[in-house]
ROVEXBA-518661 format. One record per residue (C-alpha): residue in one letter; residue number from 1; x, y, z. Coordinates in pm, 1 decimal, m for minus. Example, Ala and Ser with C-alpha at 12.3 -4.5 7.8 and 13.67 -1.06 7.14 Angstrom:
// ROVEXBA-518661
res: A; n: 1; east: 1230.0; north: m450.0; up: 780.0
res: S; n: 2; east: 1367.0; north: m106.0; up: 714.0
//
This chain:
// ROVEXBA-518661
res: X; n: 1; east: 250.2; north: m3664.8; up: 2245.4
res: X; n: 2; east: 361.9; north: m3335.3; up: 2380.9
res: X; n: 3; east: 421.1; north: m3061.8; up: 2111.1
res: X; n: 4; east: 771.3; north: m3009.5; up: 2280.5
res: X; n: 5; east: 791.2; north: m3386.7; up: 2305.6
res: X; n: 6; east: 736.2; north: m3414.9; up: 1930.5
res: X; n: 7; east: 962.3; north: m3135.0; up: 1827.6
res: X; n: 8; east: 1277.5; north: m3327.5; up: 2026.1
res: X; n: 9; east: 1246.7; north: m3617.3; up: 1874.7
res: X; n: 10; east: 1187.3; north: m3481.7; up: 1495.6
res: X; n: 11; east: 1517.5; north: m3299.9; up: 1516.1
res: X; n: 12; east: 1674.4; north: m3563.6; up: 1681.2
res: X; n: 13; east: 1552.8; north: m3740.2; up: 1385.3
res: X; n: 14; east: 1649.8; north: m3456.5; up: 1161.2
res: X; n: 15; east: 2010.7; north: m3476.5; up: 1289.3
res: X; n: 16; east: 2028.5; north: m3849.7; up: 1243.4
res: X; n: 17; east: 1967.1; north: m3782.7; up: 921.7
res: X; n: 18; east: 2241.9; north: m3561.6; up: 843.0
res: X; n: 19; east: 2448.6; north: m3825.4; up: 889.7
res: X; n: 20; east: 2307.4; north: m3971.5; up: 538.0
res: X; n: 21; east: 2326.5; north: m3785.9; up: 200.5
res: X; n: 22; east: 1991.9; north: m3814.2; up: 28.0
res: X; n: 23; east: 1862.0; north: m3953.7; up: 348.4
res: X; n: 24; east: 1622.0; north: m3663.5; up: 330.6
res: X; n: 25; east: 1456.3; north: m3672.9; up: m12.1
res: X; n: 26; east: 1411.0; north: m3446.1; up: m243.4
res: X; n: 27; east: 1094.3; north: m3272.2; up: m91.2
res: X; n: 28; east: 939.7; north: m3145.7; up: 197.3
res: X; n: 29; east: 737.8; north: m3299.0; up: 483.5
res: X; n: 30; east: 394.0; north: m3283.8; up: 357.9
res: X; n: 31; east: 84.2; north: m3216.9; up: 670.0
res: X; n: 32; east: m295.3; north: m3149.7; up: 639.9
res: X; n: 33; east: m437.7; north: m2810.2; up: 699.8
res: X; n: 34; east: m531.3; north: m2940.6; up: 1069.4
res: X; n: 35; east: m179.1; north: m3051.4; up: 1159.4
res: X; n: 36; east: m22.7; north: m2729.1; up: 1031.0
res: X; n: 37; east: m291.8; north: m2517.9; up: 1264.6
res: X; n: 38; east: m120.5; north: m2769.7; up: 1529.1
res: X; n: 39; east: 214.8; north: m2685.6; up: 1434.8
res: X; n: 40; east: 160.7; north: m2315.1; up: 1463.5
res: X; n: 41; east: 41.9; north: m2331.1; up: 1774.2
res: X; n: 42; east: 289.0; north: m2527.0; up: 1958.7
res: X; n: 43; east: 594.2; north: m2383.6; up: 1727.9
res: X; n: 44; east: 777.5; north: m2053.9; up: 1709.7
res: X; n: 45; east: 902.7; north: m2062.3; up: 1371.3
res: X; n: 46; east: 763.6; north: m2224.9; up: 1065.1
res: X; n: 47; east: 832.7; north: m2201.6; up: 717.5
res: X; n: 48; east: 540.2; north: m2328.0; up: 528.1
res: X; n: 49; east: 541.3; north: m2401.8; up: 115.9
res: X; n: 50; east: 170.0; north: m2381.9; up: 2.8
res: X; n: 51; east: 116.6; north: m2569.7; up: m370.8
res: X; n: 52; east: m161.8; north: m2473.9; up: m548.2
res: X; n: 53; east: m270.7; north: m2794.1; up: m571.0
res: X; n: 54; east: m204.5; north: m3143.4; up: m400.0
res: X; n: 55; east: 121.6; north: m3208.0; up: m648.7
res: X; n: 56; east: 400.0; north: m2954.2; up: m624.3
res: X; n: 57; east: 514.4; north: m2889.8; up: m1002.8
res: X; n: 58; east: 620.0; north: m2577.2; up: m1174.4
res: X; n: 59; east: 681.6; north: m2214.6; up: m943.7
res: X; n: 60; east: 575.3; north: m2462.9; up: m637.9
res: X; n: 61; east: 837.0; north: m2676.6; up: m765.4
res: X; n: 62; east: 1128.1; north: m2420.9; up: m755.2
res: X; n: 63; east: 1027.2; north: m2288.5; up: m421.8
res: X; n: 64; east: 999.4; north: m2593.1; up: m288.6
res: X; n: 65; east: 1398.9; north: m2716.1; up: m417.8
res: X; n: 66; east: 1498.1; north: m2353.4; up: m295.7
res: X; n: 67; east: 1372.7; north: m2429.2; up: 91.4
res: X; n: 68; east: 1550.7; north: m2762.0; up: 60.4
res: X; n: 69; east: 1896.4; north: m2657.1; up: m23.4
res: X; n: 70; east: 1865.7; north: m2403.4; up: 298.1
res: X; n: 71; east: 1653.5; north: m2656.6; up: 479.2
res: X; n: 72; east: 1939.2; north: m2739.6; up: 712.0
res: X; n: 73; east: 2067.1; north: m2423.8; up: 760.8
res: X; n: 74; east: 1689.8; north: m2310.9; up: 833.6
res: X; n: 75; east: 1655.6; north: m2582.1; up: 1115.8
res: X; n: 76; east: 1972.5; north: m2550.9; up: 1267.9
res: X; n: 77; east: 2006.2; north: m2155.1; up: 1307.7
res: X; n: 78; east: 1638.8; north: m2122.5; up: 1366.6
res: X; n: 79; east: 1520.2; north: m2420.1; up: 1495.2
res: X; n: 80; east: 1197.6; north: m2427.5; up: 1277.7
res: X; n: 81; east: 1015.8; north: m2572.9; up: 1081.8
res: X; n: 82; east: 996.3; north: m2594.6; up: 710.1
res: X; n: 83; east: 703.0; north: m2803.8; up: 526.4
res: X; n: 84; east: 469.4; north: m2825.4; up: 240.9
res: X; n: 85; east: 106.4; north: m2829.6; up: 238.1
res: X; n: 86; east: m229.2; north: m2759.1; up: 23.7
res: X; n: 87; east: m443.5; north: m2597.3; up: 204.2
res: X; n: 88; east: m736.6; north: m2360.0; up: 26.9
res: X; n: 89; east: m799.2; north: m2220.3; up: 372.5
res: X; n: 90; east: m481.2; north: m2134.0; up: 507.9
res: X; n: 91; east: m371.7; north: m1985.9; up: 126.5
res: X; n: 92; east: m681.2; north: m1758.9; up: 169.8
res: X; n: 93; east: m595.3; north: m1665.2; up: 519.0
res: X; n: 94; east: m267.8; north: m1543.2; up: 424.8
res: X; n: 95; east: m378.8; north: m1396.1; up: 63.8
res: X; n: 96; east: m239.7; north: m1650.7; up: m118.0
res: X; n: 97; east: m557.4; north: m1663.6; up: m304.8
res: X; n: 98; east: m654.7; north: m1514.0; up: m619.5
res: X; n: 99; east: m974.0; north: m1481.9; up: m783.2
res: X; n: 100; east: m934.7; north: m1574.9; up: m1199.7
res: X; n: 101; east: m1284.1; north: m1531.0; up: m1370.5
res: X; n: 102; east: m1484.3; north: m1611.0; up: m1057.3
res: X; n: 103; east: m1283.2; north: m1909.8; up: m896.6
res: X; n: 104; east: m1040.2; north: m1878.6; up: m599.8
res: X; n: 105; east: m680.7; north: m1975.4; up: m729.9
res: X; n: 106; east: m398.1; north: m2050.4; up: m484.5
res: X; n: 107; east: m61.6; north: m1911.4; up: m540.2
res: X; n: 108; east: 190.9; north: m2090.9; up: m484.5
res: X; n: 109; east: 408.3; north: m1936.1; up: m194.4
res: X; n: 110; east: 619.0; north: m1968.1; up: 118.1
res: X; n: 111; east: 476.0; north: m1817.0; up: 464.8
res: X; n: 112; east: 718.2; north: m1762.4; up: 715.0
res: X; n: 113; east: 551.5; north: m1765.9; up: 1055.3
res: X; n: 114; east: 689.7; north: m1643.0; up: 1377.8
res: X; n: 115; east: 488.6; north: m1657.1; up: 1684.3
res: X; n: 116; east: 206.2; north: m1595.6; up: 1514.9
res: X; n: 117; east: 276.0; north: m1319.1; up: 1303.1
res: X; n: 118; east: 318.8; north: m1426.0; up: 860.0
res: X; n: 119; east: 538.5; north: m1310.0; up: 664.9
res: X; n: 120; east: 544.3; north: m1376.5; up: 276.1
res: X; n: 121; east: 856.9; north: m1435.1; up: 93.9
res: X; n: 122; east: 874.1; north: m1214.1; up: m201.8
res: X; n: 123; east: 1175.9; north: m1255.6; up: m327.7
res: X; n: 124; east: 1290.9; north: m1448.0; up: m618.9
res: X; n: 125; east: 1156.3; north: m1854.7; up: m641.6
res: X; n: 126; east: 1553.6; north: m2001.8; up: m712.0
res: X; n: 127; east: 1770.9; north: m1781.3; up: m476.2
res: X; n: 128; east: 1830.9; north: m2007.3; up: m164.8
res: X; n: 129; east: 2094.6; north: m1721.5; up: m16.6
res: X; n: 130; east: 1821.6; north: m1419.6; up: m45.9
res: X; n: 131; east: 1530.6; north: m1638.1; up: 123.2
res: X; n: 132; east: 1758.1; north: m1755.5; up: 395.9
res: X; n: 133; east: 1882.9; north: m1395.5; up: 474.0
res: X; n: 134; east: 1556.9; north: m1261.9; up: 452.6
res: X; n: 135; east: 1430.3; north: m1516.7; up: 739.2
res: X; n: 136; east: 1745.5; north: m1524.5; up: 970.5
res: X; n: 137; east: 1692.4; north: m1101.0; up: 902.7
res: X; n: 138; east: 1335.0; north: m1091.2; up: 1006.9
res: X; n: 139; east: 1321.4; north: m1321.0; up: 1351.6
res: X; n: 140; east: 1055.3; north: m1060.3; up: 1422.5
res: X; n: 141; east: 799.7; north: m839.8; up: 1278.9
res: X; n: 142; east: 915.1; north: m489.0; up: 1239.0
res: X; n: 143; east: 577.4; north: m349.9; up: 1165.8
res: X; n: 144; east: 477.0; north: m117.2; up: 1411.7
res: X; n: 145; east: 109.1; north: m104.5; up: 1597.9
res: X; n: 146; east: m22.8; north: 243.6; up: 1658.5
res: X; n: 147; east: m281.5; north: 380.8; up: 1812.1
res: X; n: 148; east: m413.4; north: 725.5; up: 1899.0
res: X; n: 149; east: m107.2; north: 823.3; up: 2145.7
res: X; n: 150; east: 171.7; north: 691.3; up: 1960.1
res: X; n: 151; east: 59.6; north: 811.4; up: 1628.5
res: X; n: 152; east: 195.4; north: 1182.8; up: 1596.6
res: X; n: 153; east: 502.6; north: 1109.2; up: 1826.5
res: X; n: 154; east: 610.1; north: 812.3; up: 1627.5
res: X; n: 155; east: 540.1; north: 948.5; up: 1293.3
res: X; n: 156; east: 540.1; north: 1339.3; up: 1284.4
res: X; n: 157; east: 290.6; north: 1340.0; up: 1009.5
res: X; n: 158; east: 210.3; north: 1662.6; up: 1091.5
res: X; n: 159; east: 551.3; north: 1791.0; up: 1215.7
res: X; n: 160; east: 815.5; north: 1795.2; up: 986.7
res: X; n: 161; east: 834.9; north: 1392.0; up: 947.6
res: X; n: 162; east: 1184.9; north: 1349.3; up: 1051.6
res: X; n: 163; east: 1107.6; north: 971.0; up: 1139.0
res: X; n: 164; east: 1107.1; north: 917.7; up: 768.5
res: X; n: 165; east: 821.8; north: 803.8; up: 525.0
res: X; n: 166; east: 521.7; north: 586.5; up: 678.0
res: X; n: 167; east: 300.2; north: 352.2; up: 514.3
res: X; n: 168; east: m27.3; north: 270.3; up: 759.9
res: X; n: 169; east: m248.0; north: 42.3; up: 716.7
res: X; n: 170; east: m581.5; north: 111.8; up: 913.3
res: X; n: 171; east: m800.0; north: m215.8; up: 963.5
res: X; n: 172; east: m1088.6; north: m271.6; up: 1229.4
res: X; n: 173; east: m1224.8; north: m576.2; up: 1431.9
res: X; n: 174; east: m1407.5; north: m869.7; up: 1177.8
res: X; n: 175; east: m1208.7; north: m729.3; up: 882.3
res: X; n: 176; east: m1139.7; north: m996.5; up: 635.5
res: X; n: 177; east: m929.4; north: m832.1; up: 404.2
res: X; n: 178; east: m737.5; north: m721.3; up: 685.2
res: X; n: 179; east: m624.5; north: m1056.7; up: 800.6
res: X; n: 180; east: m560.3; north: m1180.2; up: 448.2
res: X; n: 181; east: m301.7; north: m867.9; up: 386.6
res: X; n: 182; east: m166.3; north: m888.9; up: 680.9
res: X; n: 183; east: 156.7; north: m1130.9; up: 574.3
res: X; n: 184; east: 214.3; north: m898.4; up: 247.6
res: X; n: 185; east: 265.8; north: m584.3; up: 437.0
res: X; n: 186; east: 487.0; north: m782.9; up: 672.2
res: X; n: 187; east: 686.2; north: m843.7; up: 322.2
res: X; n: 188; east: 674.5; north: m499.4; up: 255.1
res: X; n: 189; east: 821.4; north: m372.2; up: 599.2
res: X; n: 190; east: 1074.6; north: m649.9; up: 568.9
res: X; n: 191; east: 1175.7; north: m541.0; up: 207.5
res: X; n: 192; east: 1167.9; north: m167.6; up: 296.6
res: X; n: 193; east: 1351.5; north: m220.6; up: 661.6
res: X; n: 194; east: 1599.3; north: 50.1; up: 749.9
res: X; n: 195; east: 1464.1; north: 296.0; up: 467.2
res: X; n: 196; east: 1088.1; north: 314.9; up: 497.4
res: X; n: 197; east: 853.1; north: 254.8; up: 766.9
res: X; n: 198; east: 519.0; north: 43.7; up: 822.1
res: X; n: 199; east: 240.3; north: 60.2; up: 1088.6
res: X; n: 200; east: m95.9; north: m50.0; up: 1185.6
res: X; n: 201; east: m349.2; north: 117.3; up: 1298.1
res: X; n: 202; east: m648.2; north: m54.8; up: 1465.6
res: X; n: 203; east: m972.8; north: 98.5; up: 1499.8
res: X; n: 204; east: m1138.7; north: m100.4; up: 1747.7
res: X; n: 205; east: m871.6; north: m99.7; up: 1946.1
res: X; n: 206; east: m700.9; north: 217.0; up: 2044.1
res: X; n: 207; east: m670.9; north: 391.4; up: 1688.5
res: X; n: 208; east: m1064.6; north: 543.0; up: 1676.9
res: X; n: 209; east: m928.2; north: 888.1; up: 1661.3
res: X; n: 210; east: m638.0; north: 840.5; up: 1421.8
res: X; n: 211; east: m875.7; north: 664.6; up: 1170.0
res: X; n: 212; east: m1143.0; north: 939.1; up: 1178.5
res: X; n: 213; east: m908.9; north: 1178.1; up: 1188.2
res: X; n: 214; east: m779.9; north: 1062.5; up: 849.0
res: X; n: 215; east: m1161.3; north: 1001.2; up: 701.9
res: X; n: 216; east: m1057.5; north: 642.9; up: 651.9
res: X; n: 217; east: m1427.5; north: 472.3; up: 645.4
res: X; n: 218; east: m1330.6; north: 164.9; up: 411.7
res: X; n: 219; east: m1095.4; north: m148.6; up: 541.5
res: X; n: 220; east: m837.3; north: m215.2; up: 504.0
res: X; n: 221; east: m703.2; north: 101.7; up: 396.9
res: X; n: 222; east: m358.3; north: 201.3; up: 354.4
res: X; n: 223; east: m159.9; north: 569.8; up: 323.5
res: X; n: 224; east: 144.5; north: 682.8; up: 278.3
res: X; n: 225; east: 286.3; north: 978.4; up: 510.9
res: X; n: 226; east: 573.8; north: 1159.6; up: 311.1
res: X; n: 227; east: 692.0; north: 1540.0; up: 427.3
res: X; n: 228; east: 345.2; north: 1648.4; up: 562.2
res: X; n: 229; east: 127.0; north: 1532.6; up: 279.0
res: X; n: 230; east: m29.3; north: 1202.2; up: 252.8
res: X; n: 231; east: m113.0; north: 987.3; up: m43.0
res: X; n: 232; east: m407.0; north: 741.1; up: m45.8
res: X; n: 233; east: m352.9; north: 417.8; up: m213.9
res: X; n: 234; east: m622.5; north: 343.7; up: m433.1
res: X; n: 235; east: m530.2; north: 97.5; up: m686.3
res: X; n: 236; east: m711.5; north: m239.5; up: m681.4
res: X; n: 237; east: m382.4; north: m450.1; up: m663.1
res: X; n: 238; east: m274.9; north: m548.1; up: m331.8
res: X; n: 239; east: 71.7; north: m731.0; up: m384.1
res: X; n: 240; east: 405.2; north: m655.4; up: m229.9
res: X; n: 241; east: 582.5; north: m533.0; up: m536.2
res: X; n: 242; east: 292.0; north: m309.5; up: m641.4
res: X; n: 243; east: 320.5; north: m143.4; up: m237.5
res: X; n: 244; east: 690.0; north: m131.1; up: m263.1
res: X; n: 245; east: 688.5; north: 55.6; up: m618.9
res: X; n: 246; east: 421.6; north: 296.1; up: m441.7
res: X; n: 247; east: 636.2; north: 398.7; up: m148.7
res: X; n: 248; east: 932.8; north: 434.4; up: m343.5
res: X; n: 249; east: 769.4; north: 688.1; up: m641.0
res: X; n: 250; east: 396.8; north: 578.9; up: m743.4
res: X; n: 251; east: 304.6; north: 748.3; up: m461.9
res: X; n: 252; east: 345.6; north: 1041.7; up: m761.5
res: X; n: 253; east: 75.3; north: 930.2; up: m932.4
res: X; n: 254; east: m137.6; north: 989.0; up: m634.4
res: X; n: 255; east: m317.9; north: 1318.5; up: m506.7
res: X; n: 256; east: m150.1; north: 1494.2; up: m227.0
res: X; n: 257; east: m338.7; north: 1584.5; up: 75.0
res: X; n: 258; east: m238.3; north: 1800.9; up: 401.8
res: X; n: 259; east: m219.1; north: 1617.3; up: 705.4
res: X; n: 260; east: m567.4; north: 1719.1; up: 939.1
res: X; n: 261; east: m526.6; north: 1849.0; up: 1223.4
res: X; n: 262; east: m683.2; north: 1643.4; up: 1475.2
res: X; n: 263; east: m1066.4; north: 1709.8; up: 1483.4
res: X; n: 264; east: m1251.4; north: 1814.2; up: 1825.3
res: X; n: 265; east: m1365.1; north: 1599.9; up: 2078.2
res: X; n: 266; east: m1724.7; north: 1684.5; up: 1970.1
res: X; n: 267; east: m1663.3; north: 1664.0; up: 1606.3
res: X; n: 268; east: m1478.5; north: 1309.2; up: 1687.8
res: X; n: 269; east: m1786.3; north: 1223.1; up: 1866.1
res: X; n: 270; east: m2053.3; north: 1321.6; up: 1617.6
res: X; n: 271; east: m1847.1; north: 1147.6; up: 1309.1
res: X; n: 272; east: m1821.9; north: 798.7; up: 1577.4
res: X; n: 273; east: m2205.2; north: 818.5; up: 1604.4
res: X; n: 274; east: m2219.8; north: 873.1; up: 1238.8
res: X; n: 275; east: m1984.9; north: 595.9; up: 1153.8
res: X; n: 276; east: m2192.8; north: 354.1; up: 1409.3
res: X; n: 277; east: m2520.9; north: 482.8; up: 1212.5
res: X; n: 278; east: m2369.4; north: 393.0; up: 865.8
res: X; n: 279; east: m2171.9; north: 16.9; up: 953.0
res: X; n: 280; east: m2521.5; north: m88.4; up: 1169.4
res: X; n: 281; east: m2810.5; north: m28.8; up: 911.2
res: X; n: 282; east: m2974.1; north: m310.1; up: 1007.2
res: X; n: 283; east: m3031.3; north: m152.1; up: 1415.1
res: X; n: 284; east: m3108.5; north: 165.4; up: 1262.0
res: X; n: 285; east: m3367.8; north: 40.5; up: 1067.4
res: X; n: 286; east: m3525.9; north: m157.1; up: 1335.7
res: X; n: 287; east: m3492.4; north: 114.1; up: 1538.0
res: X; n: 288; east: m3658.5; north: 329.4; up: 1272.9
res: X; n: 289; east: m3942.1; north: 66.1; up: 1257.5
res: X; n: 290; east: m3998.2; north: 56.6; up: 1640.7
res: X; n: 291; east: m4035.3; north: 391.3; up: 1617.6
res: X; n: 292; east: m4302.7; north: 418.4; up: 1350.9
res: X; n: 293; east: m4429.6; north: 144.1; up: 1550.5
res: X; n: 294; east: m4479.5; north: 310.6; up: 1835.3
res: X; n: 295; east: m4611.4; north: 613.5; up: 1685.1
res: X; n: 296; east: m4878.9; north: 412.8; up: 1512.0
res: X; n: 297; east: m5006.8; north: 248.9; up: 1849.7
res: X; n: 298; east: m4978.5; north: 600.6; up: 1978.3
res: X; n: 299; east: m5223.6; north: 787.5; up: 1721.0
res: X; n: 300; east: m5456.6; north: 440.6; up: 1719.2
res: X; n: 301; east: m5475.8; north: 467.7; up: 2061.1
res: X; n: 302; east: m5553.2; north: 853.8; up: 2072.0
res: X; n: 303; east: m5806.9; north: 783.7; up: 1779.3
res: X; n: 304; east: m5948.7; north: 502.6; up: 2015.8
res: X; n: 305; east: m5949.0; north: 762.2; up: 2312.7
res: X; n: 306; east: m6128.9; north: 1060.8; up: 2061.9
res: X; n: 307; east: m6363.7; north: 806.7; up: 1916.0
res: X; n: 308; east: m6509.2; north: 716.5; up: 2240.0
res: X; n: 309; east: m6503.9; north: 1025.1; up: 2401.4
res: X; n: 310; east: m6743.3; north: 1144.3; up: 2137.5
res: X; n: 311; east: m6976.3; north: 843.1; up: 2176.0
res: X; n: 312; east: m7026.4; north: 932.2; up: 2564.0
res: X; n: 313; east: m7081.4; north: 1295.5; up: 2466.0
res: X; n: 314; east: m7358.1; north: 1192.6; up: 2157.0
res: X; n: 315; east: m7528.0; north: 925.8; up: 2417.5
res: X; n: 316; east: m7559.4; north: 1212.7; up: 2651.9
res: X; n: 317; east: m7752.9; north: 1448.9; up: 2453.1
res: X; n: 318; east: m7968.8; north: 1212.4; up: 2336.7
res: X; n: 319; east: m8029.0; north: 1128.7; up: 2739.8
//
């Protein structure tokens, strides 16, 4: 069956159902990791309760009675979907998984997906009004991607910053971490919408200069631009309060550095080649034994060459 198929008939279903108090239980539709990867695909909006284990009981629990007393409201307005799954995978992919004394642990949490893009609900576990405002509020994702053009005109990091405070995160292709922060800064940007600002920047992409401009070598890496100066977040926590509370004032607690100027197009080059040299020490190192290689076979063979050049010399004086 059709994804658009299926989705007629479930809220036809849905609707039916309406019709009957209690008719829809007291918890969510429950689907394997495989059917929610379905789901995403053929879906625009889904709401998605992760448990931290195959039983939903305690914070799971009171999420998952929150999303149920908005369920309707959730279908109806956005025409999504809203189900519960346990999935060690998916948690991971959208860092819902913590590391206690050496073992993964999922957390318990809701991911609201739209086309694509995650965004984790932050907000309190037992306030159905907040959860549904914050999804009918954020249809869409409201961080912006820049890249090396669209850097300095959308910020003005280095121009007076009348666009307001931005926090970037810089990422790069294969990046892991990257992907599993990516629904917590979409949090953040939803929590800090109309006062603060958040962007990517991709290095792989079109964002080469703006990262090496910036001496970001480590990913993902996030900064805060704030009246010319920027502020590196260092701390090892990567949650959405803790990135809130440093945009707001821990950013204090931070060194201050002037914004660069943007570097050459030499010194640009020589730092690429130099980053290249540092993330590939594997080709360097063949390259480095190729080399050595080659220089080897090249003083054997000259030995070879001296060696019997001498012989025909010594056989002709004896001659």
């Amino acid at each position: 069956m059709s994804g658009s198929r299926r989705k007629q008939l479930s809220l036809l279903l849905f609707t039916f159902l309406l019709g009957f108090p209690g008719a829809l239980g007291t918890s969510l539709e429950v689907m394997e990791e495989e059917e929610i990867k379905q789901l995403l695909v053929d879906e625009k909006y889904v709401v998605i309760l992760f448990s931290d284990t195959p039983e939903c009981t305690g914070k799971c629990k009171d999420l998952e009675d929150t999303l149920i007393a908005v369920r309707e409201d959730i279908v109806e307005s956005l025409n999504a979907w809203v189900v519960r799954t346990h999935s060690p995978a998916l948690a991971k992919q959208y860092g819902l998984t913590a590391v206690v004394e050496e073992n993964p642990k999922i957390e318990p949490g809701i991911i609201f997906v739209r086309s694509g893009i995650p965004m984790l609900y932050n907000g309190p576990a037992d306030d159905d009004e907040f959860l549904l405002h914050m999804f009918v509020s954020n249809l869409d994702s409201v961080v912006k991607s820049l890249g090396d053009s669209t850097f300095e005109h959308e910020t003005q990091a280095s121009t007076g910053a009348t666009t307001g405070d931005w926090l970037v995160m810089f990422t790069r292709a294969g990046c892991e971490r990257c992907t599993y922060l990516r629904a917590t800064v979409e949090a953040v940007a939803a929590s800090m919408r109309n006062r603060k600002n958040v962007a990517i920047v991709d290095r792989d992409t079109d964002g080469g200069q703006t990262t090496r401009r910036f001496g970001v070598k480590d990913f993902p890496s996030l900064i805060l631009f704030r009246l010319g100066r920027l502020y590196r977040y260092d701390l090892p926590i990567l949650d959405a309060k803790t990135l809130e509370a440093f945009m707001t004032d821990g950013f204090r607690n931070a060194r201050g550095e002037e914004i660069p100027h943007p570097k050459t197009p030499f010194d640009d080059f020589t730092e690429q080649c130099a980053d290249w040299l540092r993330e590939n020490p594997s080709i360097v190192n063949a390259v480095l034994f190729a080399g050595a290689g080659l220089i080897l076979l090249v003083f054997v063979a000259a030995a070879t060459f001296m060696k019997s050049s001498v012989s025909k010399k010594e056989s002709k004086k004896k001659k």
